[in-house]
PASEBA-1860 file (N, C-alpha, C; in nm, 3 decimals):
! residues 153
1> XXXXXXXX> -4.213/0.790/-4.185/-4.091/0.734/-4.130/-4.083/0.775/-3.985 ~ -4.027/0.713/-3.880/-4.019/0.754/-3.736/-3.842/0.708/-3.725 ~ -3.782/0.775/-3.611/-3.702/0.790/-3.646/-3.611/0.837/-3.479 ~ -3.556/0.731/-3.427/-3.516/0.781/-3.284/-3.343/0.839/-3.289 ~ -3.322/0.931/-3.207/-3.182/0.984/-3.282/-3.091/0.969/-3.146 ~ -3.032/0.948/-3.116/-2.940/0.941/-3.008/-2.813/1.034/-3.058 ~ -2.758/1.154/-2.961/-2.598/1.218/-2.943/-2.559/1.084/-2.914 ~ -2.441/1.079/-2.964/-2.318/0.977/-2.912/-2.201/0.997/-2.919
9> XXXXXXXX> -2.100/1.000/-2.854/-1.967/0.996/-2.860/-1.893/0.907/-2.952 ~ -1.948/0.786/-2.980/-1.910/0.691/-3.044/-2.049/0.564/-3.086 ~ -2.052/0.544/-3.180/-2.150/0.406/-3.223/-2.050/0.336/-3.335 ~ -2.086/0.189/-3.297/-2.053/0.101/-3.435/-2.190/0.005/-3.420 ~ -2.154/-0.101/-3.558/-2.231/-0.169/-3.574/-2.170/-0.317/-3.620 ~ -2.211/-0.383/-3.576/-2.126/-0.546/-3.562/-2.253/-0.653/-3.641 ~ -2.228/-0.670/-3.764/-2.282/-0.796/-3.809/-2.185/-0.881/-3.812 ~ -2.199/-1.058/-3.787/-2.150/-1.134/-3.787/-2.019/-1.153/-3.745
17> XXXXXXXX> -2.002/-1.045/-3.592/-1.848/-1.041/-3.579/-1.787/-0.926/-3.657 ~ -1.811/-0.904/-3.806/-1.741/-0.760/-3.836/-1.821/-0.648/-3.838 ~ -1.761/-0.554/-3.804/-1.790/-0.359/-3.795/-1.786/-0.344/-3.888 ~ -1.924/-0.313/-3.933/-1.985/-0.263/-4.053/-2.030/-0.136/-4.079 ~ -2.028/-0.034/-4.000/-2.052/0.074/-3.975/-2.003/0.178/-3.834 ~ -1.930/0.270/-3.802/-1.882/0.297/-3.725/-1.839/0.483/-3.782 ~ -1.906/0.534/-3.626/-1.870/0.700/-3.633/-1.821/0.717/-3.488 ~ -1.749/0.845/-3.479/-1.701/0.884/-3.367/-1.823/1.004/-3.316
25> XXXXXXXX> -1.778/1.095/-3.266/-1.869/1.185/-3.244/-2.043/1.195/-3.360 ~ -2.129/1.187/-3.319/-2.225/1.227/-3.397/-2.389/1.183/-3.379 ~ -2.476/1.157/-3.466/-2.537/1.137/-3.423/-2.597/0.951/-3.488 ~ -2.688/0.865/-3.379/-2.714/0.782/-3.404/-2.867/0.737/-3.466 ~ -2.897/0.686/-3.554/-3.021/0.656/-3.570/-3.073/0.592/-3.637 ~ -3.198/0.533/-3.589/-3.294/0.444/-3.553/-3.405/0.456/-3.646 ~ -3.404/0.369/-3.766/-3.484/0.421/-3.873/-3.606/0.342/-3.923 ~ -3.728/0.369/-3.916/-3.807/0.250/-3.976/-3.916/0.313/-4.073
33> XXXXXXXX> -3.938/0.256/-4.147/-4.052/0.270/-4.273/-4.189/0.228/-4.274 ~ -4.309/0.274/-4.313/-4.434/0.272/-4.340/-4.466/0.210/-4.439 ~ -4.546/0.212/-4.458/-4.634/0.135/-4.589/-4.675/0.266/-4.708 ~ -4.720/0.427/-4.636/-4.734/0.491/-4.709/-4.587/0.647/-4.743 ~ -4.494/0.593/-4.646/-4.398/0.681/-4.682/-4.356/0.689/-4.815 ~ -4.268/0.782/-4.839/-4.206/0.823/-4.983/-4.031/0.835/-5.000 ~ -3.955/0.871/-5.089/-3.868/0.912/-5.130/-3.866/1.038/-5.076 ~ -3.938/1.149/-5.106/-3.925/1.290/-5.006/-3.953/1.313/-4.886
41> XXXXXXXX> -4.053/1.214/-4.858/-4.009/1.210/-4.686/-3.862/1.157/-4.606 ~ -3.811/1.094/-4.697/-3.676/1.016/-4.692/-3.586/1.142/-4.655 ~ -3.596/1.238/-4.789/-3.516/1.333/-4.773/-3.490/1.474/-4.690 ~ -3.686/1.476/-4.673/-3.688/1.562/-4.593/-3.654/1.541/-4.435 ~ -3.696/1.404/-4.406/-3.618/1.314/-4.244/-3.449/1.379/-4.239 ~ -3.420/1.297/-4.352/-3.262/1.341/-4.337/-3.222/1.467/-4.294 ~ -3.279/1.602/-4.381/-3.269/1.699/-4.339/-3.280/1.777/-4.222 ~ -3.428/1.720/-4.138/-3.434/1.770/-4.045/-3.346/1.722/-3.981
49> XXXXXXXX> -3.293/1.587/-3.960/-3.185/1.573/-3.859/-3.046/1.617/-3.871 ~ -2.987/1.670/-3.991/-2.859/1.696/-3.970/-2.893/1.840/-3.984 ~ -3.027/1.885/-3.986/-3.003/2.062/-3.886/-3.031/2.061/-3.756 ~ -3.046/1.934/-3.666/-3.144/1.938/-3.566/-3.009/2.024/-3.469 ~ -3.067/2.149/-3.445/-2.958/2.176/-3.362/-2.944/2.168/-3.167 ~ -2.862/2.037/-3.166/-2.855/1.961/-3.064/-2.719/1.887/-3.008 ~ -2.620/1.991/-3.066/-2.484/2.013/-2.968/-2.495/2.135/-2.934 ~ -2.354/2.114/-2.857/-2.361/2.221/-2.737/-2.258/2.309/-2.816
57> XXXXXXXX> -2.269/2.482/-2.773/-2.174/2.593/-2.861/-2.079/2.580/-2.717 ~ -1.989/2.699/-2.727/-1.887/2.708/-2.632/-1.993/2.741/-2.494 ~ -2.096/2.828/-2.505/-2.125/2.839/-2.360/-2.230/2.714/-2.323 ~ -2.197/2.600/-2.393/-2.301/2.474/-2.340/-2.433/2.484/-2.398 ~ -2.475/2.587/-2.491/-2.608/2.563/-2.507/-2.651/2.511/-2.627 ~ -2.758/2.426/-2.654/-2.750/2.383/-2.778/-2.776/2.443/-2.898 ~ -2.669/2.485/-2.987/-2.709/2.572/-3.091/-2.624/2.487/-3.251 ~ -2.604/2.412/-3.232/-2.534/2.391/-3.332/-2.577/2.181/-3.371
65> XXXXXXXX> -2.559/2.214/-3.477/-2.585/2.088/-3.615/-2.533/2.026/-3.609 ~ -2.510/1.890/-3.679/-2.443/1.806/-3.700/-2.287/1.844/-3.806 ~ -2.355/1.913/-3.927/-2.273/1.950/-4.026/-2.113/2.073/-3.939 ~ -2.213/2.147/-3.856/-2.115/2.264/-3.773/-2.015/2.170/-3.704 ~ -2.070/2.063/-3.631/-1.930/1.981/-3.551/-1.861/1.866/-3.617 ~ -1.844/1.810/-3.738/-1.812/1.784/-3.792/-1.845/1.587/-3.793 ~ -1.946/1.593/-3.713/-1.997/1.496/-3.674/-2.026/1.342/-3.784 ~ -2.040/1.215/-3.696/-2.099/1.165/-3.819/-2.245/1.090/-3.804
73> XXXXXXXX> -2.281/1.051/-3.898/-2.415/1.001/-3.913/-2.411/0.831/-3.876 ~ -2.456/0.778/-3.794/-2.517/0.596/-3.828/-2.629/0.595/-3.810 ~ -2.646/0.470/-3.970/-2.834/0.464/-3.962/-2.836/0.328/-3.965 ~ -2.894/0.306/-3.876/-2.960/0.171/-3.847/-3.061/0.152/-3.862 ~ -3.131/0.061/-3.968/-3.257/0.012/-3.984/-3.381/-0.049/-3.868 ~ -3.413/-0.032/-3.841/-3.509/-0.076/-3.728/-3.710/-0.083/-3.768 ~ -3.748/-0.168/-3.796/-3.900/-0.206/-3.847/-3.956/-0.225/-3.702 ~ -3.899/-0.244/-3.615/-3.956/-0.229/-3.462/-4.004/-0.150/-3.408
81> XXXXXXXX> -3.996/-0.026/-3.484/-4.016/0.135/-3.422/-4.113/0.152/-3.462 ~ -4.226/0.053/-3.569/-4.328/0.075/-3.547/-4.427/-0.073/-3.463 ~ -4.360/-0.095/-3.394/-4.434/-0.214/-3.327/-4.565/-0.168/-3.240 ~ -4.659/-0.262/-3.242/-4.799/-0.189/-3.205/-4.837/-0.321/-3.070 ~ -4.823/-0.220/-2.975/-4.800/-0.312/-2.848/-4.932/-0.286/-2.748 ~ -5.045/-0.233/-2.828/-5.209/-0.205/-2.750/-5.217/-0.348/-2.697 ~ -5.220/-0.439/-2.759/-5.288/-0.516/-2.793/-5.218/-0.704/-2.735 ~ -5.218/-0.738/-2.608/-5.149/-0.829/-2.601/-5.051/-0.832/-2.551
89> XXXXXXXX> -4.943/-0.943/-2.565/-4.776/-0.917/-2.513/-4.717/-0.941/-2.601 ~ -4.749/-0.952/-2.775/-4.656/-0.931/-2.881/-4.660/-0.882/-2.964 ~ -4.620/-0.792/-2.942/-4.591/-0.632/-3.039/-4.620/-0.688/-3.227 ~ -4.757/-0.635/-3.308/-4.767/-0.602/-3.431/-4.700/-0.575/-3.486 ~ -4.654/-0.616/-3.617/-4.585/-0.529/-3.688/-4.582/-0.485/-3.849 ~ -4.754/-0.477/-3.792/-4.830/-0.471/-3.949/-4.799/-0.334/-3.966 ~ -4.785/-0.244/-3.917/-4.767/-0.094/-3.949/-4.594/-0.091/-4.022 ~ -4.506/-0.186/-4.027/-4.366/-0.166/-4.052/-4.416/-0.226/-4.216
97> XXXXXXXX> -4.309/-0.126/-4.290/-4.274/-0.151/-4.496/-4.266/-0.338/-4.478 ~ -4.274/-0.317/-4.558/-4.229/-0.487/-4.675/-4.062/-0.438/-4.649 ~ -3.963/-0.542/-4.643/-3.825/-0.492/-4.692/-3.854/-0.423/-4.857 ~ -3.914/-0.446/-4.947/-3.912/-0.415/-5.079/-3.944/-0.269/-5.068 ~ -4.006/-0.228/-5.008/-4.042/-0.065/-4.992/-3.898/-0.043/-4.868 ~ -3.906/-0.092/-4.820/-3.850/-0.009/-4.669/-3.695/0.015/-4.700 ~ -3.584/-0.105/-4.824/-3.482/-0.104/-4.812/-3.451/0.026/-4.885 ~ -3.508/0.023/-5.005/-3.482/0.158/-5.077/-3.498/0.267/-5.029
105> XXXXXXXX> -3.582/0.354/-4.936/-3.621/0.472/-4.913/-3.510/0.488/-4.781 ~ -3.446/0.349/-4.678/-3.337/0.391/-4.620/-3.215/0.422/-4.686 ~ -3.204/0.377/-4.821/-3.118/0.373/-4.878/-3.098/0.546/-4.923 ~ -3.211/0.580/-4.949/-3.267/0.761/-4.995/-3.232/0.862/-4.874 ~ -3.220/0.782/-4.761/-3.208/0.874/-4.631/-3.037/0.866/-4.656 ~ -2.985/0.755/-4.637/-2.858/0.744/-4.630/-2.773/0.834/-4.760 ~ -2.805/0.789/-4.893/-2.746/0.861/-4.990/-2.772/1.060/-4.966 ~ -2.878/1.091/-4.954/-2.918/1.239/-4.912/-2.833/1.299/-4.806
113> XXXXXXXX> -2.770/1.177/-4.739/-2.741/1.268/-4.582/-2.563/1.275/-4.645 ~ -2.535/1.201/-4.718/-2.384/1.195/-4.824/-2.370/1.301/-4.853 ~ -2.470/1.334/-4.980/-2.491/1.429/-5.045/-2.483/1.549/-4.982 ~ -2.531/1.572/-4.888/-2.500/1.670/-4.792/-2.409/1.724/-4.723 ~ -2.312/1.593/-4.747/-2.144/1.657/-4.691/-2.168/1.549/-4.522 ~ -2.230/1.497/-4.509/-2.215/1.455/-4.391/-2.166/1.289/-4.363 ~ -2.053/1.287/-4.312/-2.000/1.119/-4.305/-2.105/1.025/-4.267 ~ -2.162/0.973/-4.389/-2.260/0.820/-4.324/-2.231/0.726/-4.330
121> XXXXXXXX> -2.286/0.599/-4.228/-2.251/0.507/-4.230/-2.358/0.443/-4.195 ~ -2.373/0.305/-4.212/-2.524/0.231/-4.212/-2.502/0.103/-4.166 ~ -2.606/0.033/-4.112/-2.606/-0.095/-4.059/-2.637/-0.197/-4.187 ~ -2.680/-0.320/-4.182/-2.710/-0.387/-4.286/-2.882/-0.471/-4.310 ~ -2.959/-0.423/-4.402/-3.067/-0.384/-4.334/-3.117/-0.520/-4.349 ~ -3.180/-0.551/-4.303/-3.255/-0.708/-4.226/-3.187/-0.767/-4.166 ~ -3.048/-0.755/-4.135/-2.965/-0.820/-4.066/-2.974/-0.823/-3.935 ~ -2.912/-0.900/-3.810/-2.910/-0.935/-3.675/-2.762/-0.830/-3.651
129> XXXXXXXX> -2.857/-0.708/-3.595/-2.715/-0.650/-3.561/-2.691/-0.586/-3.403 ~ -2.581/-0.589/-3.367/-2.540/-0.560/-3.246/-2.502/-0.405/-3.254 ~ -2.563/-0.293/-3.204/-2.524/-0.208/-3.242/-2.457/-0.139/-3.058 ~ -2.330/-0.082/-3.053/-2.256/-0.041/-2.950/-2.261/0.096/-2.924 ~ -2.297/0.167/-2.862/-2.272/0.295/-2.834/-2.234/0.379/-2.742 ~ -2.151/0.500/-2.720/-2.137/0.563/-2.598/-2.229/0.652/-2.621 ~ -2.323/0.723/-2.586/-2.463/0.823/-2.575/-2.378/0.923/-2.478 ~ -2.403/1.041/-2.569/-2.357/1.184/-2.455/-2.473/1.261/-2.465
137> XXXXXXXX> -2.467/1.282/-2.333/-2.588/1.389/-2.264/-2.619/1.258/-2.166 ~ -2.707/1.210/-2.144/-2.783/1.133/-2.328/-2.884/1.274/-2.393 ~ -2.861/1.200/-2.471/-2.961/1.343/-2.586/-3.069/1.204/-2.664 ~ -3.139/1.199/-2.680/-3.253/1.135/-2.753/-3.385/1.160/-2.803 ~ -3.426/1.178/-2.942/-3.507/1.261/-2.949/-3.573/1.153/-3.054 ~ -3.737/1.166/-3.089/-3.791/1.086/-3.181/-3.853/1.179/-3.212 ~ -3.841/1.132/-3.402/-3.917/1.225/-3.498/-4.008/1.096/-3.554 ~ -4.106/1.176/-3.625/-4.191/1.069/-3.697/-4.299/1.151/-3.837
145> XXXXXXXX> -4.239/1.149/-3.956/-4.326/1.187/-4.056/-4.468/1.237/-4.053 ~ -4.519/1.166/-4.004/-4.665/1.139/-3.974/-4.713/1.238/-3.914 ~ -4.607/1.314/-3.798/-4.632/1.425/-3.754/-4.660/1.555/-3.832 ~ -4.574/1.569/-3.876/-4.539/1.687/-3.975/-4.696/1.707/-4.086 ~ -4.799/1.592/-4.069/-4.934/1.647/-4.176/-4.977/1.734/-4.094 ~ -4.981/1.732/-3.949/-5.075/1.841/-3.884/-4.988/1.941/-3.851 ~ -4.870/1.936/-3.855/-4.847/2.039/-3.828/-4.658/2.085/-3.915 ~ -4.640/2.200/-3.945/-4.468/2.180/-3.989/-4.419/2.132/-3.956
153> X> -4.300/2.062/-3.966/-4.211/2.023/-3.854/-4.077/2.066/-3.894
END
């Protein structure tokens, strides 16, 4: 799974005219699926991001979680994040799930990050969505499963 995370002050998400998803403070993200990901990579993604500690404590430095500021979660589906752009001027996208694999295991990220106590909210996945955000810092960081065989993460 790869996985781009944006701080934000605010994100929603607009299909067809209605807000379908919407947090205030927290974090945003950008989610796409493989062909060989799993259910525990699902969960273990989730995890690392709502410990990623990447707000600021009282003296500004970043020491603190998502769960510590009371933050919330949006996950937006995105199969673009693995687009393979060597090659030409139109981005592959043989490396992105089938929806049949890809909807469920976002669905595993989203339910896990619940479970966890943390407010989620989600886009609608294959859908044309407009997603709005205010970004603080900006803070932006990309994770990607794939990493984590060579090394912990």
């Amino acid at each position: 799974m790869r996985a781009v995370i944006q701080r934000v002050r605010e994100a929603q998400v607009v299909v067809e005219q209605t807000v379908v998803g919407a947090i205030g403070p927290g974090l945003l993200v950008f989610l796409a699926v493989t062909h060989t990901d799993s259910a525990a990579e699902a969960r273990r993604l989730a995890d690392k991001i709502i410990g990623l500690r990447i707000f600021p404590d009282q003296s500004g430095r970043f020491d603190q979680a998502l769960a510590e500021t009371g933050g919330g979660l949006l996950v937006v589906s995105q199969f673009t994040l693995y687009g393979d752009t060597r090659k030409g001027r139109r981005p592959s996208f043989t490396a992105s799930a089938q929806p049949d694999h890809a909807a469920p295991l976002i669905d595993v990220f989203v339910e896990h990050a619940q479970t966890a106590g943390i407010p989620t909210t989600c886009g609608v996945f294959g859908a044309q969505m407009d997603v709005h955000l205010l970004n603080d810092g900006p803070v932006t960081l990309i994770l990607d499963t794939a990493d984590w065989s060579a090394k912990r993460g």
